[in-house]
VEXDREN-2710 file (C-alpha; in Angstrom, 1 decimal):
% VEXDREN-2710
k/r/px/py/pz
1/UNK/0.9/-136.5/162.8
2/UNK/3.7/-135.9/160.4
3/UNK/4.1/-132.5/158.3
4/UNK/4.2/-134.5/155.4
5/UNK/0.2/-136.1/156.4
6/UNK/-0.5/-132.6/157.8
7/UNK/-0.2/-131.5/153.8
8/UNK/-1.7/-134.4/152.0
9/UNK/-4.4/-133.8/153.8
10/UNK/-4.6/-130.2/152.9
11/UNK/-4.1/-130.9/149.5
12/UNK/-7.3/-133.7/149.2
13/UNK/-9.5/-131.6/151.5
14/UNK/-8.9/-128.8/149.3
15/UNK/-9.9/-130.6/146.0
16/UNK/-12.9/-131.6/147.6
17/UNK/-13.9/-128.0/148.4
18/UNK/-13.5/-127.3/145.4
19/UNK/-14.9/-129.7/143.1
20/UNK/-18.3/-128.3/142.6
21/UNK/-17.0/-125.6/140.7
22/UNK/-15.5/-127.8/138.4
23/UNK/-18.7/-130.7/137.3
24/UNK/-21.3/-127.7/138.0
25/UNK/-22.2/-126.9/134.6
26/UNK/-22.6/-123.1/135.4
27/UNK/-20.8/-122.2/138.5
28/UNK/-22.2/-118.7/140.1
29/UNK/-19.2/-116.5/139.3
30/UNK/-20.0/-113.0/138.1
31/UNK/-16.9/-112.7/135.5
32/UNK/-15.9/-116.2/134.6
33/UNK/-17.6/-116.6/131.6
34/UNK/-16.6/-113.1/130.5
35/UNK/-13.0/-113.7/130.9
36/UNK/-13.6/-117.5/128.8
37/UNK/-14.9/-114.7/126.3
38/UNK/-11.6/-112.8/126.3
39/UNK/-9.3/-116.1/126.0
40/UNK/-11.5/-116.9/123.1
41/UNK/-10.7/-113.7/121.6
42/UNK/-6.7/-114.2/122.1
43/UNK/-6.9/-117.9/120.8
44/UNK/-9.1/-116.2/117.7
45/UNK/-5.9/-114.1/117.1
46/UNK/-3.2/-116.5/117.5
47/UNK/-5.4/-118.4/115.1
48/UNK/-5.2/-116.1/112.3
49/UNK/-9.0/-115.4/112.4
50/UNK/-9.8/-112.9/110.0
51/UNK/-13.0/-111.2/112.1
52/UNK/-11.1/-111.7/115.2
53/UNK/-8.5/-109.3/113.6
54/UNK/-10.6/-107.1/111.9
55/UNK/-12.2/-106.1/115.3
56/UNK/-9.8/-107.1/118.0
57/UNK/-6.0/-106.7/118.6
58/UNK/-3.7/-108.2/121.3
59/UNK/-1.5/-106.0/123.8
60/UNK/2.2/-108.2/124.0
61/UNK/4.1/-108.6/127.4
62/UNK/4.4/-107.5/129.4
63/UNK/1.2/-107.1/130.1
64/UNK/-0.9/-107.6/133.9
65/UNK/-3.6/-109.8/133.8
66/UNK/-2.7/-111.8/131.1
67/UNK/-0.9/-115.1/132.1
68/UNK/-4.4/-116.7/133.3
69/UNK/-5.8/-115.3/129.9
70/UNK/-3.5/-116.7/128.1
71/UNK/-2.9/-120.5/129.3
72/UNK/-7.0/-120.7/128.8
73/UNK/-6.7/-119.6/125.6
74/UNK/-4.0/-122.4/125.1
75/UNK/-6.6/-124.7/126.4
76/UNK/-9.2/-123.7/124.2
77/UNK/-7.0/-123.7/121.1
78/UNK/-6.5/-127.7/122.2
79/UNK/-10.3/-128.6/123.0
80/UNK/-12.7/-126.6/121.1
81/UNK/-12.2/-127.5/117.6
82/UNK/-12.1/-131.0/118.1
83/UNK/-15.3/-130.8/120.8
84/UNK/-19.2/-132.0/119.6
85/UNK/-20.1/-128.8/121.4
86/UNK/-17.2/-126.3/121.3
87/UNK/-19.6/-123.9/123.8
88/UNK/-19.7/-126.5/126.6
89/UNK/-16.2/-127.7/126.2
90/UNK/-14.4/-123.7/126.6
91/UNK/-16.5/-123.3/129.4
92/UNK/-15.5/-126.1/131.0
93/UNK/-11.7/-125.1/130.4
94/UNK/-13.1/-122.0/132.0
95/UNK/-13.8/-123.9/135.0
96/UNK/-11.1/-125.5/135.7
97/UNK/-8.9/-123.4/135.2
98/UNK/-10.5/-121.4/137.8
99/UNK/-11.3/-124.2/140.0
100/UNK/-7.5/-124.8/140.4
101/UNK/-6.9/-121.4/141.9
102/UNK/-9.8/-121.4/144.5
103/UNK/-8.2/-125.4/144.9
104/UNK/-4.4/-124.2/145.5
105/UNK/-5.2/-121.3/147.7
106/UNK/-5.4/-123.5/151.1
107/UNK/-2.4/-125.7/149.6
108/UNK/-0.3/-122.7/148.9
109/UNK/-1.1/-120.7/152.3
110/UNK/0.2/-125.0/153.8
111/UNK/3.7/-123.6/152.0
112/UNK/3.7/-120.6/153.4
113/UNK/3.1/-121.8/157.0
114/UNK/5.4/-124.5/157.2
115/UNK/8.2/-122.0/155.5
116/UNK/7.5/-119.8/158.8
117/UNK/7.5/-123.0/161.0
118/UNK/3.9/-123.3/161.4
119/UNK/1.8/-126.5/160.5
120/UNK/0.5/-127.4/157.6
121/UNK/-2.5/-127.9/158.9
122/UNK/-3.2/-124.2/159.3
123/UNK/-4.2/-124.5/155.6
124/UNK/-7.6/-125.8/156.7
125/UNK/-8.2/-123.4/158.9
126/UNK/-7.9/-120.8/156.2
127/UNK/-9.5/-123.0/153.6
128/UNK/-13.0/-120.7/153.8
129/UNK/-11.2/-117.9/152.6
130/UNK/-11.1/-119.7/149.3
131/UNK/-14.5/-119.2/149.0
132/UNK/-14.7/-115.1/149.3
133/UNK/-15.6/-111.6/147.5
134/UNK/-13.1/-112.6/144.5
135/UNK/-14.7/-116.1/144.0
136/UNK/-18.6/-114.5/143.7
137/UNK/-17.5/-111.8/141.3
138/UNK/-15.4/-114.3/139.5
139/UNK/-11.8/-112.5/139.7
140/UNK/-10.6/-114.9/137.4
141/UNK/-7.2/-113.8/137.6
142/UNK/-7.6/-112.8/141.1
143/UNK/-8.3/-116.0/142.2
144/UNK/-5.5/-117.8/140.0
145/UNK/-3.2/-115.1/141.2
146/UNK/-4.0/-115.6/144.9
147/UNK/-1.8/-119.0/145.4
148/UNK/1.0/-117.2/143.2
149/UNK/0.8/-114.5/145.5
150/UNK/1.1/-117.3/148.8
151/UNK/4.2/-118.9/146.9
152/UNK/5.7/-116.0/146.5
153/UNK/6.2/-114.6/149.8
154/UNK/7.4/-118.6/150.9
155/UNK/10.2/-117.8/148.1
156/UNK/11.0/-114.1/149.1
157/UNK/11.5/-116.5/153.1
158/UNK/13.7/-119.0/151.6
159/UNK/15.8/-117.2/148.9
160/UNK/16.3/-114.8/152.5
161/UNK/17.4/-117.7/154.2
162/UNK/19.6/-119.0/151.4
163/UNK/17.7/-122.3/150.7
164/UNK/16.3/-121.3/147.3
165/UNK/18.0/-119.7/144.0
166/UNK/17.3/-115.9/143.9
167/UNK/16.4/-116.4/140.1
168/UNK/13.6/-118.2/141.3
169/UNK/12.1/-115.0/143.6
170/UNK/12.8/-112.7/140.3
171/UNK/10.5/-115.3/138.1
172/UNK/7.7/-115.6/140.8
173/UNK/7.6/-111.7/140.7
174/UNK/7.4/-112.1/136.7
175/UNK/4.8/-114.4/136.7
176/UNK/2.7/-112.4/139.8
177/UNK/2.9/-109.4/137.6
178/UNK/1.3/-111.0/134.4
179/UNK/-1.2/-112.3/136.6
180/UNK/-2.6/-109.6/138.7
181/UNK/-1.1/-106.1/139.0
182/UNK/-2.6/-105.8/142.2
183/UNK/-1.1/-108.7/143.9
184/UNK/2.1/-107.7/142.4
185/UNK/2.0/-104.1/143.8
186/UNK/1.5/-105.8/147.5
187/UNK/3.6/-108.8/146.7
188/UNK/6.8/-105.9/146.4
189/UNK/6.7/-104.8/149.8
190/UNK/6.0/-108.0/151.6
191/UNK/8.7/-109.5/149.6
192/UNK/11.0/-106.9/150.4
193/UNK/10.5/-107.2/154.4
194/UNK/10.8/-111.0/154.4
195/UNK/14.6/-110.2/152.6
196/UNK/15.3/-107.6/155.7
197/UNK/13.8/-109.9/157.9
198/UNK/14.9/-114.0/157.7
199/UNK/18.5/-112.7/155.7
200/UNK/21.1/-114.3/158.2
201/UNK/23.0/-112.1/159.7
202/UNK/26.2/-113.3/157.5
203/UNK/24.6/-112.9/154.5
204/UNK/24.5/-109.8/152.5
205/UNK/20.9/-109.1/151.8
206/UNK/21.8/-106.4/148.6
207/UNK/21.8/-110.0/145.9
208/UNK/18.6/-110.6/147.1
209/UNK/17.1/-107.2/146.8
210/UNK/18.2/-107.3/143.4
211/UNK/16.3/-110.5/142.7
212/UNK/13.4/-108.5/143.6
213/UNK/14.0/-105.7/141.8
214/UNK/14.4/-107.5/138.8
215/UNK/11.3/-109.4/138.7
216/UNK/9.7/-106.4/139.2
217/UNK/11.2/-104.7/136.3
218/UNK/8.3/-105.8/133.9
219/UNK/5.5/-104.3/136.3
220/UNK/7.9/-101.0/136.8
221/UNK/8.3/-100.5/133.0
222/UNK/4.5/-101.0/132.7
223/UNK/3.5/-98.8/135.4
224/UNK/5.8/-95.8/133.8
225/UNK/4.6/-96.4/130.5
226/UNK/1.1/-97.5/130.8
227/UNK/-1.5/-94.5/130.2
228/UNK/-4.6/-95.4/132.5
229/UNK/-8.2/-94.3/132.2
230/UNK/-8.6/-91.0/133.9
231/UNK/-10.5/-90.8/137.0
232/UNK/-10.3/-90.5/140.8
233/UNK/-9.7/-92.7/143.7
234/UNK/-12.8/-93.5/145.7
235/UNK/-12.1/-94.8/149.6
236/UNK/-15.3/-95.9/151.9
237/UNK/-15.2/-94.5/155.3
238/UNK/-14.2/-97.2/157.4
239/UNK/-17.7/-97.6/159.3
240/UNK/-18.6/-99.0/156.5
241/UNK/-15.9/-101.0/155.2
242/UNK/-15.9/-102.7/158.8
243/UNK/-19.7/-103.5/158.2
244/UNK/-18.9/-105.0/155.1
245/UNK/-16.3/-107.4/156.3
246/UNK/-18.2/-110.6/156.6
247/UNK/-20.0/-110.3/153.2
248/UNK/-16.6/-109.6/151.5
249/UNK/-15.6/-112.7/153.4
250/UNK/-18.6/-115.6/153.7
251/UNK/-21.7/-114.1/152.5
252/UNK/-21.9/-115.3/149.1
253/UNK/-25.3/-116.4/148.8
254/UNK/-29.0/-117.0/150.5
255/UNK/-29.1/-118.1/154.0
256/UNK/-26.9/-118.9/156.7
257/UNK/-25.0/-122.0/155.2
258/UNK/-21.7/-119.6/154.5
259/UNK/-21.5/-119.7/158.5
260/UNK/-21.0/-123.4/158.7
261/UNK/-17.3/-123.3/157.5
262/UNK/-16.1/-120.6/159.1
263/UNK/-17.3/-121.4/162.3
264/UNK/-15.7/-125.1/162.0
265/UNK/-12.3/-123.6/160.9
266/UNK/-12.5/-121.2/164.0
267/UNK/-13.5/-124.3/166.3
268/UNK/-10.4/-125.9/164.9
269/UNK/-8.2/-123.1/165.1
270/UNK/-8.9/-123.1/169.0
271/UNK/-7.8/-126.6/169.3
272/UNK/-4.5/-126.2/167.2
273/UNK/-3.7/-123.5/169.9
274/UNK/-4.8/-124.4/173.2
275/UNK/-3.9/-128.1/172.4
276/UNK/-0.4/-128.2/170.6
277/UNK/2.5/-129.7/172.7
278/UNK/5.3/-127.6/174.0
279/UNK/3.0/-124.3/172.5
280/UNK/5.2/-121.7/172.0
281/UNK/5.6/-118.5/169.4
282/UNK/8.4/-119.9/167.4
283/UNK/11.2/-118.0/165.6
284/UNK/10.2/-114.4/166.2
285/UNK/10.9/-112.9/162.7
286/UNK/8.6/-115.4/161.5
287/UNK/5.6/-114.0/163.6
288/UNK/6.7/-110.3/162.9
289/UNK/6.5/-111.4/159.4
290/UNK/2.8/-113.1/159.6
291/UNK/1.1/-110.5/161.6
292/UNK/2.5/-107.7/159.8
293/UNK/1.2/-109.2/157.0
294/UNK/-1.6/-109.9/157.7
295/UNK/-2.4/-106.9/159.2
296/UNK/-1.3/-105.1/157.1
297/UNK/-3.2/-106.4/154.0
298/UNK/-6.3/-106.5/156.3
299/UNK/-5.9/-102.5/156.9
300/UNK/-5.3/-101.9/153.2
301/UNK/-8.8/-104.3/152.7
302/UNK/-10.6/-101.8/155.1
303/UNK/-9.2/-98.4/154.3
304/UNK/-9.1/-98.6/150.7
305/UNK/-8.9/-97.5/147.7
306/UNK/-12.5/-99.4/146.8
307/UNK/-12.0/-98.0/143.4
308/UNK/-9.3/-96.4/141.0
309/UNK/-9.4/-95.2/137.7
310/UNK/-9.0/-98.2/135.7
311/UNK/-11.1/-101.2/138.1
312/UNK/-13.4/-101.4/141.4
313/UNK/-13.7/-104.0/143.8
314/UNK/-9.8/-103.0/144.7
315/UNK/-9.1/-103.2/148.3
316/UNK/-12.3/-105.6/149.5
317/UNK/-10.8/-108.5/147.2
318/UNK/-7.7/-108.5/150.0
319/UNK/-9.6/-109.1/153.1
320/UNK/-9.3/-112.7/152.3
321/UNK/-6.1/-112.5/151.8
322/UNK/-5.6/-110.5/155.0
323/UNK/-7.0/-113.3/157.0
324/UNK/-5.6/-116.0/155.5
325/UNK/-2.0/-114.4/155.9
326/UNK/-2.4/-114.2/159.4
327/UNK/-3.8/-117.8/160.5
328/UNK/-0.5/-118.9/159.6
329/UNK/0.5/-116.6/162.3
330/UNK/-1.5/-118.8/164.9
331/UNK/1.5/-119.7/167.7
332/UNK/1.3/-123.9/167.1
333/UNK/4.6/-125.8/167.6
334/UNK/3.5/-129.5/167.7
335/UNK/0.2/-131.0/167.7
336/UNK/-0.8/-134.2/169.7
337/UNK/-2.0/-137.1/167.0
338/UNK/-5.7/-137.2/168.4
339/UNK/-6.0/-133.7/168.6
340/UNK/-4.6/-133.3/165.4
341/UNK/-7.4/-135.6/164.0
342/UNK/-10.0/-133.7/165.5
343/UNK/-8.5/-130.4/163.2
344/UNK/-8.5/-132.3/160.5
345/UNK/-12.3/-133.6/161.0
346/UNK/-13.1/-130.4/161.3
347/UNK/-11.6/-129.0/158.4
348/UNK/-13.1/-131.9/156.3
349/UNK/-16.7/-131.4/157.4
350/UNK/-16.1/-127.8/156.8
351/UNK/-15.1/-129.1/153.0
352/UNK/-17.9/-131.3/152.4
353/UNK/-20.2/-128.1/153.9
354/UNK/-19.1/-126.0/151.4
355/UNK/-18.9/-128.2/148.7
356/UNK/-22.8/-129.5/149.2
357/UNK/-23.5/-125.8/150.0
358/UNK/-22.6/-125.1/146.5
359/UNK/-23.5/-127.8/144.7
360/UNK/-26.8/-126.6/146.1
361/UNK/-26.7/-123.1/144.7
362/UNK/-25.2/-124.0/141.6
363/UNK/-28.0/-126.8/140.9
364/UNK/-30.6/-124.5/141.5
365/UNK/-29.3/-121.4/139.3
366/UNK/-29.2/-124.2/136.8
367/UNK/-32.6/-125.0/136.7
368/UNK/-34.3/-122.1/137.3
369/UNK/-32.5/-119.6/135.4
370/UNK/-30.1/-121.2/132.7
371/UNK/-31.1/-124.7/131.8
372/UNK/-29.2/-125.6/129.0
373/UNK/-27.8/-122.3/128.0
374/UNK/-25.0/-124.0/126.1
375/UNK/-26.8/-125.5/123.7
376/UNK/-28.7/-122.6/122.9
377/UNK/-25.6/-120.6/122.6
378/UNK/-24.5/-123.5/120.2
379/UNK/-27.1/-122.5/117.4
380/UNK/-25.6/-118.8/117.1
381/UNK/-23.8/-119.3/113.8
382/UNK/-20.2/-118.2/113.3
383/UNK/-19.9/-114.6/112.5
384/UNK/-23.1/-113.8/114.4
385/UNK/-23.7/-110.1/116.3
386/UNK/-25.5/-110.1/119.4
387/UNK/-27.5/-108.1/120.7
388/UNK/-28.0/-108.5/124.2
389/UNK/-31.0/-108.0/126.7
390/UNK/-32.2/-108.0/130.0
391/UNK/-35.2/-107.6/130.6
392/UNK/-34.9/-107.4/134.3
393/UNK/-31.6/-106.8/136.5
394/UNK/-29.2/-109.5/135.7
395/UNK/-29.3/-110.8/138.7
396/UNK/-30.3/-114.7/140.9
397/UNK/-32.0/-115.3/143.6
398/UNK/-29.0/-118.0/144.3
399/UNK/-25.9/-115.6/144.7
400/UNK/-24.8/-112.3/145.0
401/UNK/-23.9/-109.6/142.3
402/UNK/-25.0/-109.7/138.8
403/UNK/-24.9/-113.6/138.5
404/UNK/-26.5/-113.2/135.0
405/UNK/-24.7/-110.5/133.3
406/UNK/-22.1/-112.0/131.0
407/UNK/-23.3/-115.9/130.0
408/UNK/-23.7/-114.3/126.4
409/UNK/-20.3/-113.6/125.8
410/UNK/-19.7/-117.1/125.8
411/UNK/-20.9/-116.4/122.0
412/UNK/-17.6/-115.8/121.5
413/UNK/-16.7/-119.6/121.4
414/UNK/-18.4/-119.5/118.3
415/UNK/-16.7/-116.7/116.5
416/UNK/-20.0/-114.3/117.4
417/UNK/-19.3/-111.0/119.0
418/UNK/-22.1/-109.3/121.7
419/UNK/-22.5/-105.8/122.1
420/UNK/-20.5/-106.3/125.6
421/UNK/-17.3/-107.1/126.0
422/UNK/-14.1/-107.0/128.5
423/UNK/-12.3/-105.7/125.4
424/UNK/-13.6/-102.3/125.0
425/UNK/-11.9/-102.0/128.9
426/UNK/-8.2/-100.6/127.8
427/UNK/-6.9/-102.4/130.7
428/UNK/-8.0/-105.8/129.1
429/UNK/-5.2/-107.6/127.5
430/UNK/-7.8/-108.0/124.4
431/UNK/-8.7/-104.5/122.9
432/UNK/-11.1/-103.6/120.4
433/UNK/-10.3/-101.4/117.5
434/UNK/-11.3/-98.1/117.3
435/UNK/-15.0/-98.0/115.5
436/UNK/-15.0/-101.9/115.0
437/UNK/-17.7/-103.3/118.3
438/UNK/-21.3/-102.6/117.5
439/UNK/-22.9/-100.4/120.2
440/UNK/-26.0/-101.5/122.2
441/UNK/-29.8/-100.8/120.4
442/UNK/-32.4/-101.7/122.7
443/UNK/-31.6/-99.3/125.7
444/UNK/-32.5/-96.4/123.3
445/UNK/-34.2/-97.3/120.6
446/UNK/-36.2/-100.4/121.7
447/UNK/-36.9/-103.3/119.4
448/UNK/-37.3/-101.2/116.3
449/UNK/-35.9/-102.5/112.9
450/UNK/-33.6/-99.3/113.2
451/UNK/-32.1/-100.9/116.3
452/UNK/-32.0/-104.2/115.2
453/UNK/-30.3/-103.5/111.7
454/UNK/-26.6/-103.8/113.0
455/UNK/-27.5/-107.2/114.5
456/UNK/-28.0/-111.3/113.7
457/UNK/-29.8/-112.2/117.1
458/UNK/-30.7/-111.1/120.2
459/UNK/-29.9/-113.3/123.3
460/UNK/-32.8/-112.4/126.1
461/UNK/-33.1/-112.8/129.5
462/UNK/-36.6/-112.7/131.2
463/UNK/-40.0/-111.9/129.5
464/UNK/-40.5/-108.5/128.0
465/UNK/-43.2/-107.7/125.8
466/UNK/-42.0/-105.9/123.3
467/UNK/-39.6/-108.6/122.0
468/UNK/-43.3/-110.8/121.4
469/UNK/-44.9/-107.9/119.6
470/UNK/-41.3/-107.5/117.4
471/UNK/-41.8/-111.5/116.8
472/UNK/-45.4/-110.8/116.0
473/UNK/-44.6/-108.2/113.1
474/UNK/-42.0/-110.1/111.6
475/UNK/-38.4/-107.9/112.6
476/UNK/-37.8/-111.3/115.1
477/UNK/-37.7/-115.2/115.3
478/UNK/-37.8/-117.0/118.4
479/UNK/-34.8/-119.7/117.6
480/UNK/-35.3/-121.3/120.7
481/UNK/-35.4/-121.1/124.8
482/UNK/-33.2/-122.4/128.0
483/UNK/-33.9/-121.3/131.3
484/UNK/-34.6/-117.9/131.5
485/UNK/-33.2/-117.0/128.4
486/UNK/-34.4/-116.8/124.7
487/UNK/-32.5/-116.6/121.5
488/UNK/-34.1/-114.4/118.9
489/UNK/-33.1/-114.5/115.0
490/UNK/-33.3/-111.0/113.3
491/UNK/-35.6/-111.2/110.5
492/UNK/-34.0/-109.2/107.4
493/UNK/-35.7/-106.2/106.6
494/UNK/-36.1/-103.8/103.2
495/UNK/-33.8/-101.2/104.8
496/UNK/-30.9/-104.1/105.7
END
């Protein structure tokens, strides 16, 4: 089988894994819908929206974490105003958007193994990693970030070797920085031993070097400059970071169906190696390279930090990235066309297994907990405050973490505001100003007109009681229900 085949067939495998996450109408991704908030928020600005302006203002590059923001909000500046429902169309901008980065993961980690003479069909084999931690929370920039990452360290290996322009290393450092900070700050050193390590020994390495170091002037002026949230470092000991390996990995939702995939991959994995012709390790630095790596993310997974002062989740987000770096450190030189076919049946049922797995899921969280949440968000009028409610944990019987949590900031695709948002984080590239974000009513103060007065609505999810007895003396209207959730209309009051 040819390298070129090898990759095609990465590349359509790939997009078959990850098409559910695309037509499912709401994919189970903690954050997504919270970030399609935030590029709603920047698109409100570039827009010249006077509430937007009054309440929110926009940090300018450089800036981490923004580049995903920003091309979404880009999208939604093309296909919302012109959409029949502007609610379903920015989350479906959302969706892709994200589905493209859990799509080019496998296709960029193909890159990288072929760049350290390694097939391309090694990108199957990592294709469940795709599917991780990072993809349940819904890292949205994470995820987008990840192939950027991959691509990255396949430039830092062929500006090295001279087969690449230097300038090109310097922008993909530029461009990894405005996505995630993280992956920039692991990006640098990786980057950095692939220059000591595949520079030709009649090639100064000191240009290159300074490629790197000026891509990464943005993310070193920022990290100077930048005042974070004050705080402490918080590490797991490493029992228990080793115990929670697989579920930062595969376990994503109910059952055993997260299994199926991996243990397809691994079968193929074993038939890539004991099967390839004239097996052999290869060009040495490019193992080194690999392995230490991978392993070297994969400790930094384990050992932490799990949280800093400005964001959690930190170091269990990499284990993916750990183990994807180092299957394309698996010794195969060439691979036998039958045997070859067998990987890639492999890595195909494991595709289709993880698409119907999720397709599954997703169908499910759609009928019994959101139903057509879209259209209900779609008769908030513009200008509306939300209140929002839960009236049990946010949180599905279909996936992990708070699947629940932030489907009502999607009011912001219809110039409402909720008493929750990514912008009151500093970190977010959307900031509130001080004083101008209502702050939340019902925890306190229950369903009592004082609570209510600052608000429009109330979006609600589950059944609590005291809403029904706030309808049944007048301070509420139910405006309608979908799924689990119920939009109520504020009733105005003598005090308001």
């Amino acid at each position: 089988m040819s390298e070129r085949a090898a990759f095609a067939i990465v590349v359509v495998v790939s997009i078959v894994a990850a098409l559910p996450v695309l037509w499912s109408p709401y994919p189970i991704a903690q954050d997504l819908p919270a970030h399609v908030e935030t590029a709603a928020q920047l698109a409100a600005l570039w827009q010249g929206d006077g509430d937007a302006s009054a309440r929110l203002v926009a940090h300018t590059p450089p800036w981490p974490n923004s580049l995903p923001t920003a091309l979404l909000a880009g999208a939604l500046v093309v296909v919302v105003p012109s959409a029949d429902d502007p609610v379903a169309a920015g989350l479906t901008a959302g969706r892709a958007v994200f589905a493209v980065g859990v799509m080019l993961w496998p296709i960029a980690l193909a890159l990288l193994a072929r760049r350290l003479g390694r097939t391309a069909l090694l990108g199957l084999i990592a294709l469940p990693t795709a599917f991780d931690l990072a993809f349940s929370y819904g890292f949205f920039h994470f995820t987008v970030g990840k192939p950027l990452f991959a691509l990255t360290l396949a430039c830092a290996v062929d500006v090295a070797r001279g087969v690449r322009p230097r300038a090109l290393l310097a922008l993909c450092m530029v461009a990894l920085f405005h996505t995630h900070l993280l992956l920039f700050v692991v990006a640098v050193p990786l980057s950095a031993a692939a220059i000591a390590l595949f520079t030709p020994p009649d090639m100064r390495r000191w240009p290159h070097t300074l490629a790197l170091v000026v891509g990464c002037a943005p993310g070193a002026w920022w990290l100077a400059t930048h005042q974070g949230a004050r705080g402490t470092s918080t590490f797991a000991p490493v029992p228990e970071a080793l115990a929670s390996l697989w579920a930062n990995l595969g376990d994503l939702g109910p059952g055993h169906a997260d299994v199926i995939p991996w243990a397809l991959c691994a079968c193929a994995a074993m038939v890539l190696v004991v099967s390839a012709r004239d097996a052999r390790v290869g060009d040495r630095r490019a193992l080194l390279f690999s392995v230490g790596a991978g392993a070297s993310v994969l400790a930094f997974a384990i050992l932490g930090p799990i949280r800093t002062p400005a964001a959690s989740v930190v170091a269990e987000r990499f284990t993916a990235v750990g183990v994807g770096l180092l299957a394309c450190a698996l010794p195969t030189a060439v691979v036998g066309r039958a045997r070859a076919g067998v990987v890639v049946v492999l890595g195909a049922i494991a595709a289709l297994s993880t698409a119907a797995e999720h397709n599954a899921r997703f169908a499910h969280f759609q009928n019994d907990e959101m139903g057509a949440f879209t259209a209900l968000v779609a008769e908030v009028p513009r200008g509306g405050v939300i209140a929002t409610h839960y009236a049990a944990a946010p949180l599905s019987p279909n996936g992990r973490h708070n699947a629940l949590w932030h489907w009502p900031k999607l009011t912001a695709l219809r110039g409402a505001i909720t008493d929750d948002t990514f912008a009151l984080r500093d970190t977010c590239v959307v900031v509130t100003k001080p004083g101008a974000w209502p702050a939340h009513p019902l925890l306190s103060r229950g369903f009592s007109a004082g609570g209510l007065r600052s608000f429009t609505h109330v979006l609600q999810w589950g059944e609590d009681r005291r809403a029904d007895r706030a309808a049944r003396d007048g301070q509420l209207e139910r405006v309608g229900t979908a799924g689990k959730w119920t939009l109520w209309r504020v009733q105005p009051t003598p005090a308001q």
